[in-house]
C-alpha positions in Angstrom: 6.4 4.3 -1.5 6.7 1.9 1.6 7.0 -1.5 0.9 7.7 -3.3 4.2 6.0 -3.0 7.7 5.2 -4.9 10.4 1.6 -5.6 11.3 1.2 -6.1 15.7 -2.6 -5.9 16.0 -4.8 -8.8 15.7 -3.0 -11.0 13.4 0.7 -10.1 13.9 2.7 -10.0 10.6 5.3 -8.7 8.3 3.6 -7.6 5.0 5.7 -6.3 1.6 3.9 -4.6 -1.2 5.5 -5.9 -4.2 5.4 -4.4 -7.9 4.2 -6.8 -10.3 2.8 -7.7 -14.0 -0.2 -5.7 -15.0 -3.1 -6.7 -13.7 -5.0 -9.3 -15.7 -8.6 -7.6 -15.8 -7.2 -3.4 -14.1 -10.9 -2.1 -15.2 -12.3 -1.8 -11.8 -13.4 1.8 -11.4 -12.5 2.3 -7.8 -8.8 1.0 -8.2 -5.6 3.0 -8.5 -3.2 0.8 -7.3 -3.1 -1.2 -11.0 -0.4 1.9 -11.1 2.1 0.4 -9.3 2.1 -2.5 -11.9 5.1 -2.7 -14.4 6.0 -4.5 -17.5 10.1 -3.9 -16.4 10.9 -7.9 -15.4 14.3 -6.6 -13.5 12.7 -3.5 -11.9 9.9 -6.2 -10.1 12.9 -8.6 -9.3 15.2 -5.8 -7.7 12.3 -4.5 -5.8 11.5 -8.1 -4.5 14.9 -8.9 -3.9 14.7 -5.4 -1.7 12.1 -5.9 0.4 12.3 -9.5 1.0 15.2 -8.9 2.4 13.5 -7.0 5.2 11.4 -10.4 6.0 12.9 -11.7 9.9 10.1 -14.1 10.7 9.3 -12.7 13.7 5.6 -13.2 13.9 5.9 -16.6 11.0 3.6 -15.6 9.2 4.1 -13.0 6.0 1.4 -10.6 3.7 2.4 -10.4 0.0 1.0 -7.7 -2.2 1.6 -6.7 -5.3 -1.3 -4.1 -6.7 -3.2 -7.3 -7.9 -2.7 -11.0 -8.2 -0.3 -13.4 -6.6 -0.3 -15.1 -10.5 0.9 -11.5 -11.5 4.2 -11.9 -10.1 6.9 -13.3 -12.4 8.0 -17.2 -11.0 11.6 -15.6 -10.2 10.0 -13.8 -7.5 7.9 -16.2 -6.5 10.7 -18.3 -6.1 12.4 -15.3 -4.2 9.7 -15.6 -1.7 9.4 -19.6 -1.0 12.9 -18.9 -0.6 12.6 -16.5 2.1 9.6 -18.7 3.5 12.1 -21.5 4.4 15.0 -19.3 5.3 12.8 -17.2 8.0 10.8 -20.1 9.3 7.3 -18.6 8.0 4.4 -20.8 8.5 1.5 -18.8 7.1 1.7 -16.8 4.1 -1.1 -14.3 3.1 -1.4 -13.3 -0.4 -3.9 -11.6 -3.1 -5.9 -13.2 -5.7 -8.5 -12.2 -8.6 -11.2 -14.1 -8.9 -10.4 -15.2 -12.8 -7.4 -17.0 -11.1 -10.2 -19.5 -8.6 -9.3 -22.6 -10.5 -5.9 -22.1 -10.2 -5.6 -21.6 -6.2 -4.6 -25.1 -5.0 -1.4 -24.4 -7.0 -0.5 -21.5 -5.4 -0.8 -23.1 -2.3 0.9 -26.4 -3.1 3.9 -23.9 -4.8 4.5 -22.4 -1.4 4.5 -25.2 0.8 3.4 -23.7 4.0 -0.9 -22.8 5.2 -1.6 -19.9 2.5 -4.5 -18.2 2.4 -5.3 -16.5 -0.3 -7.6 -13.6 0.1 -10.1 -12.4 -3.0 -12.0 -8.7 -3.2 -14.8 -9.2 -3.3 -16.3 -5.6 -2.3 -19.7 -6.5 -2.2 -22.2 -9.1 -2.9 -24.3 -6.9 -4.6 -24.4 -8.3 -7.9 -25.2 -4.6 -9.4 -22.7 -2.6 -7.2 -20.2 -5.1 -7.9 -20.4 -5.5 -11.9 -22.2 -2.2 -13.1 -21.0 0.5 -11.2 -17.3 -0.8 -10.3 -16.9 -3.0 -13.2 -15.5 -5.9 -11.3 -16.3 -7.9 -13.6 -17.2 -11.3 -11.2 -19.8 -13.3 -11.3 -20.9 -15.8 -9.0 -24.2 -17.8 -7.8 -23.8 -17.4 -4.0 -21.5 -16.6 -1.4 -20.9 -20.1 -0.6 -19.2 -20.2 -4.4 -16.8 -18.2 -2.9 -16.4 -19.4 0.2 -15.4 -22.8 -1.9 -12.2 -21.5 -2.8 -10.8 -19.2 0.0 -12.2 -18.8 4.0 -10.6 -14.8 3.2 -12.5 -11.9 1.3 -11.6 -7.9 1.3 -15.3 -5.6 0.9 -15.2 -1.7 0.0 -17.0 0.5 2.0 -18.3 4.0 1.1 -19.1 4.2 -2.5 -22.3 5.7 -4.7 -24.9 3.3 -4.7 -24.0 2.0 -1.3 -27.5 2.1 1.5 -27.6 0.9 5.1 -28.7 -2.2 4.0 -26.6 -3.1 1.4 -23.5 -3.1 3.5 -25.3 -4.6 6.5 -26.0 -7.3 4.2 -22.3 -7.5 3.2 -21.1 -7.3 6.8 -23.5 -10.0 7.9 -22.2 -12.4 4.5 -18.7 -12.0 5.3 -19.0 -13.0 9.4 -21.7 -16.1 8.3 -19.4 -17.2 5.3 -16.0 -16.3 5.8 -13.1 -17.2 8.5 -11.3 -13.6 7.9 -11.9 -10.5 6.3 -10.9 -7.2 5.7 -13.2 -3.9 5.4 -11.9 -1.3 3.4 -13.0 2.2 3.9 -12.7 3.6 0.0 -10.0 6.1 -0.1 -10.7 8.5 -3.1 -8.0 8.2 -5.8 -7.2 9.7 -9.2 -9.7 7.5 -11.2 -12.4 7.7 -8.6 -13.5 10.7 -6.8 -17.0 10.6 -8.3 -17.8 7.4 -6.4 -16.5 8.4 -2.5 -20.1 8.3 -0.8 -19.1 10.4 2.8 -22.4 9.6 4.1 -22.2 6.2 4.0 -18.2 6.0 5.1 -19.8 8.0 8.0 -22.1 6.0 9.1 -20.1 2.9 8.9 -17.9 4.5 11.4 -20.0 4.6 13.9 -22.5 1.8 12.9 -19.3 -0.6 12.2 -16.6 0.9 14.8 -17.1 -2.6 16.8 -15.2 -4.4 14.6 -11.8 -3.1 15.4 -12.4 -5.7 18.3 -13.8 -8.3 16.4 -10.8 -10.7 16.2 -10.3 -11.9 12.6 -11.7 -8.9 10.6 -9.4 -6.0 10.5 -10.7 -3.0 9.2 -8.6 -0.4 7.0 -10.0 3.3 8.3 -7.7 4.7 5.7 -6.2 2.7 3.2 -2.4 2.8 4.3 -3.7 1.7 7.4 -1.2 -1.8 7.1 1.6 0.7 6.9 2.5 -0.3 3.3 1.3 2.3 0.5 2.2 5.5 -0.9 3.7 7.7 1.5 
């Protein structure tokens, strides 16, 4: 597994993929990753203490990940990385949230003490793709309810269900309503091979292939694409 890379394109960062506590909803049909998760309290901190070692500062701003929430991580780590905030001279961190955790942003974000943004998967804002066949489990009125709480959302591409117009409609939500976001093309995993719609990734590719110039939306062709991930 790597946990530590450094991102140059577009928004220049170091990024570490931390293990965490399990995942406070993990039913989502299209995610894997809840794997990663662990209940071990010292085999999260030695990891942290690992790969937060690696942090230089270089581009001052840092990606945290964890296979779910930024509230999944025990407060010894998150002290671990304030701590490696001030000793580096990070000025932006980038971090994960679900949206059960909305209300609690602000304190995330006072915790740290630097500009945190907090990004929230969305996947899509269609309410029946989203709920019914990936069991997200988030319900909201409108985009702007979102966009209340964070300016940074992740959407999945390439899943059953999925038509031309649904994920123009996403596309065109996400560059109307949000400062940054990241497109996932959907990787199939263990739990989710009978979801992968190839058409659809297809034609995103060439429909979408624009956006790897469009400055603050970075798309992820394949899902290791930030360098951190199973190897």
């Amino acid at each position: 597994m790597q946990r530590y890379a450094r991102i140059t394109d577009k928004i220049p960062r170091e990024i570490v993929l931390l293990k965490g506590f399990p995942c406070i909803w993990g039913r989502c049909r299209f995610c894997d990753y809840i794997d990663d998760n662990t209940t071990d309290q010292a085999l999260i901190e030695r990891i942290a203490k690992q790969e937060l070692a690696k942090v230089t500062g270089e581009f001052s701003r840092l990606a945290v990940i964890n296979s779910g929430s930024i509230q999944e991580l025990p407060d010894s780590v998150l002290r671990m990385i304030r701590q490696r905030i001030v000793e580096t001279g990070i000025t932006e961190l980038i971090c994960e949230s679900y949206w059960a955790y909305r209300h609690r942003l602000e304190r995330v974000r006072d915790f740290f003490g630097v500009k945190t943004r907090i990004t929230i998967g969305v996947e899509t804002f269609d309410d029946r793709l989203r709920n019914e066949v990936l069991n997200k489990n988030m319900v909201f009125d409108s985009p702007r309810e979102v966009a209340a709480v964070t300016d940074t959302i992740c959407l999945l591409v390439g899943f059953a269900g999925q038509t031309h117009d649904t994920v123009r409609r996403d596309i065109d939500i996400m560059l109307e309503h949000f400062t940054y976001g990241c497109v996932n093309l959907f990787t199939p995993n263990r739990k989710s091979a009978e979801l992968i719609d190839e058409a659809i990734k297809q034609w995103f590719r060439r429909e979408y292939a624009w956006l790897d110039d469009y400055p603050t939306v970075e798309v992820l062709w394949e899902n290791t694409d930030f360098g951190v991930g199973q190897a």
